[in-house]
Legacy VTK file of the C-alpha trace (Angstrom):
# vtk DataFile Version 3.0
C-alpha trace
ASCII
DATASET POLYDATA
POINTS 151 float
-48.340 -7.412 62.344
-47.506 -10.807 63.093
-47.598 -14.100 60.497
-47.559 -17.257 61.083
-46.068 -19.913 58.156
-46.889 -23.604 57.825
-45.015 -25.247 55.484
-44.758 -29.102 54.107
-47.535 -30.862 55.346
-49.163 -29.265 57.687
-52.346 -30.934 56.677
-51.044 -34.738 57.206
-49.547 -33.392 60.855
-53.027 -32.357 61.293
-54.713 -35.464 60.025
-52.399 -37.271 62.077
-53.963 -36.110 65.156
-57.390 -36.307 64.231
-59.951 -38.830 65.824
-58.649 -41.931 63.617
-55.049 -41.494 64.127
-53.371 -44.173 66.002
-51.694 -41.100 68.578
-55.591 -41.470 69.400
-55.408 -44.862 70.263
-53.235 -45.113 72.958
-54.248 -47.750 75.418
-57.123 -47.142 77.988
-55.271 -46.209 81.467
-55.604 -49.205 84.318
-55.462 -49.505 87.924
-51.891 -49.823 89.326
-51.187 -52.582 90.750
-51.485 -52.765 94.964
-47.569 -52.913 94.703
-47.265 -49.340 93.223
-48.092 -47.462 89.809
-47.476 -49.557 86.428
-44.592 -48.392 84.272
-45.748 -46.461 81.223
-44.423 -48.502 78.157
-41.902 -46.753 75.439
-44.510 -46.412 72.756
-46.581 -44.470 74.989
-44.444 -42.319 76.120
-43.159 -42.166 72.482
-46.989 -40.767 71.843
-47.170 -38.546 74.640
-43.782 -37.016 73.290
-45.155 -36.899 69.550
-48.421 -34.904 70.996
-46.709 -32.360 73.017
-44.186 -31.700 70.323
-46.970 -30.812 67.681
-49.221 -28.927 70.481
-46.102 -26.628 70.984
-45.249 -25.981 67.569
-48.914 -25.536 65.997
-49.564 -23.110 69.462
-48.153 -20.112 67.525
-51.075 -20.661 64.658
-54.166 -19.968 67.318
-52.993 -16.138 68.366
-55.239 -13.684 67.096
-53.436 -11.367 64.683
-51.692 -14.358 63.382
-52.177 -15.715 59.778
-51.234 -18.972 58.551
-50.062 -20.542 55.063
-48.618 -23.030 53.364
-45.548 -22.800 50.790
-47.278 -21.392 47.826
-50.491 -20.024 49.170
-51.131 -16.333 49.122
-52.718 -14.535 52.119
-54.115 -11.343 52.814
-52.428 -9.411 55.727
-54.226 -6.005 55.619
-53.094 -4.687 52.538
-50.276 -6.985 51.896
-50.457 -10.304 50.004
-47.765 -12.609 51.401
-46.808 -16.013 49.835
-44.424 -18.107 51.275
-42.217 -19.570 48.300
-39.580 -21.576 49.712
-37.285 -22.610 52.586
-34.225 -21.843 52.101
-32.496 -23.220 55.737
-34.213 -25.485 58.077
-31.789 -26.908 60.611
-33.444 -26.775 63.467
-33.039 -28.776 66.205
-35.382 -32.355 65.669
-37.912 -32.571 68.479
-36.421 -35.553 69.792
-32.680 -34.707 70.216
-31.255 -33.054 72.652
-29.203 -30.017 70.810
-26.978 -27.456 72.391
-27.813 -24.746 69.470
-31.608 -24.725 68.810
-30.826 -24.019 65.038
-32.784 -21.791 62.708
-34.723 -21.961 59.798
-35.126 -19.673 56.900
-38.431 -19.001 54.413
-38.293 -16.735 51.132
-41.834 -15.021 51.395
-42.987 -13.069 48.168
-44.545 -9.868 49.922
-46.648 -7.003 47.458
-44.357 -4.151 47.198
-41.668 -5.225 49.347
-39.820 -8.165 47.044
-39.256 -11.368 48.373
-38.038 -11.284 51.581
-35.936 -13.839 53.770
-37.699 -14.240 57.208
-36.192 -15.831 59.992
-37.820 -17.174 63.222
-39.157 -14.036 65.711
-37.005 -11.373 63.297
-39.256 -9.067 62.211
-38.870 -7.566 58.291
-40.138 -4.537 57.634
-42.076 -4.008 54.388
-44.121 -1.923 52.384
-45.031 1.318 54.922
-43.100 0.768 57.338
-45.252 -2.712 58.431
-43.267 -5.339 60.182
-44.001 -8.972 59.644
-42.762 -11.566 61.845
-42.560 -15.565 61.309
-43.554 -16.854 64.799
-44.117 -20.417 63.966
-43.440 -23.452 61.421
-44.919 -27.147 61.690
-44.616 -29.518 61.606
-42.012 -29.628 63.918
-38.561 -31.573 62.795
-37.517 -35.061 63.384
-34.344 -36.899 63.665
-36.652 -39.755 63.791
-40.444 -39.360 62.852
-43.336 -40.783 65.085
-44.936 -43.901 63.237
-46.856 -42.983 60.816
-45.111 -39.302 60.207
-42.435 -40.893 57.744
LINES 1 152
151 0 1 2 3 4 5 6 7 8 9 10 11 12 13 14 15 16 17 18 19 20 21 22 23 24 25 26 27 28 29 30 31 32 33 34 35 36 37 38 39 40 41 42 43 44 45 46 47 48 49 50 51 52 53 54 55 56 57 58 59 60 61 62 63 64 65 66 67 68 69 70 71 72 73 74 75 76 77 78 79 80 81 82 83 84 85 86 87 88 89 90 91 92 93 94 95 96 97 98 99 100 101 102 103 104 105 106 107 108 109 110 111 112 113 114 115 116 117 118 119 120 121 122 123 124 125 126 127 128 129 130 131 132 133 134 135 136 137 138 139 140 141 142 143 144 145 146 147 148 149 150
């Protein structure tokens, strides 16, 4: 049994990529030049980076068998009722530094008949019956310095 957790605001990193968004409005590619391609200017690549940063941390949210929630919303998991209440350690590494330890962060989950468990990234906890959950993914991802318009 596998759950995902969103915490903060997963709905503004969502919003943030919708069709009014200025990630969306990157400018129209051109021809290169006859001398060779055209450098791709910093706040492009800046975008480019942004998008493939949230496409790799929301990509754990779209496996079947996978639920999702938000701190304080309960969810059904079979017979379990899970409700993520807090985190207790995020120091994970921001998407745009380059860290030698990757970091780790930790969530208090309220879980029916099991207490309220501490889950860390891909450790399984087994609860109630013998059932294992497993936190396989948190967005948005973290920032040492947030995309325009993430602040």
């Amino acid at each position: 049994m596998r759950i995902a957790l969103v915490f903060l605001a997963l709905a503004g990193c969502a919003a943030s990529t919708g069709t009014n968004s200025t990630a969306d409005k990157a400018p129209a590619p051109q021809a290169p030049p006859p001398g060779g391609p055209t450098p791709v200017p910093p706040e492009v690549q800046q975008t480019i980076a942004w998008r493939n940063a949230v496409e790799r941390a929301e990509a754990p949210f779209s496996v079947p068998g996978t639920v999702a929630a938000r701190l304080n919303e309960e969810v059904q998991i079979g017979d379990l009722r899970v409700k993520p209440l807090a985190v207790v350690e995020d120091n994970r590494c921001p998407e745009d530094v380059a860290c030698v330890v990757a970091g780790r962060i930790l969530l208090r989950v309220a879980v029916s008949g099991a207490g309220e468990p501490v889950m860390e990234m891909n450790q399984p906890v087994t609860v109630a019956g013998g059932q294992r959950l497993t936190l396989v993914g948190v967005a948005p991802p973290n920032w040492a310095r947030p995309p325009e318009g993430m602040d």
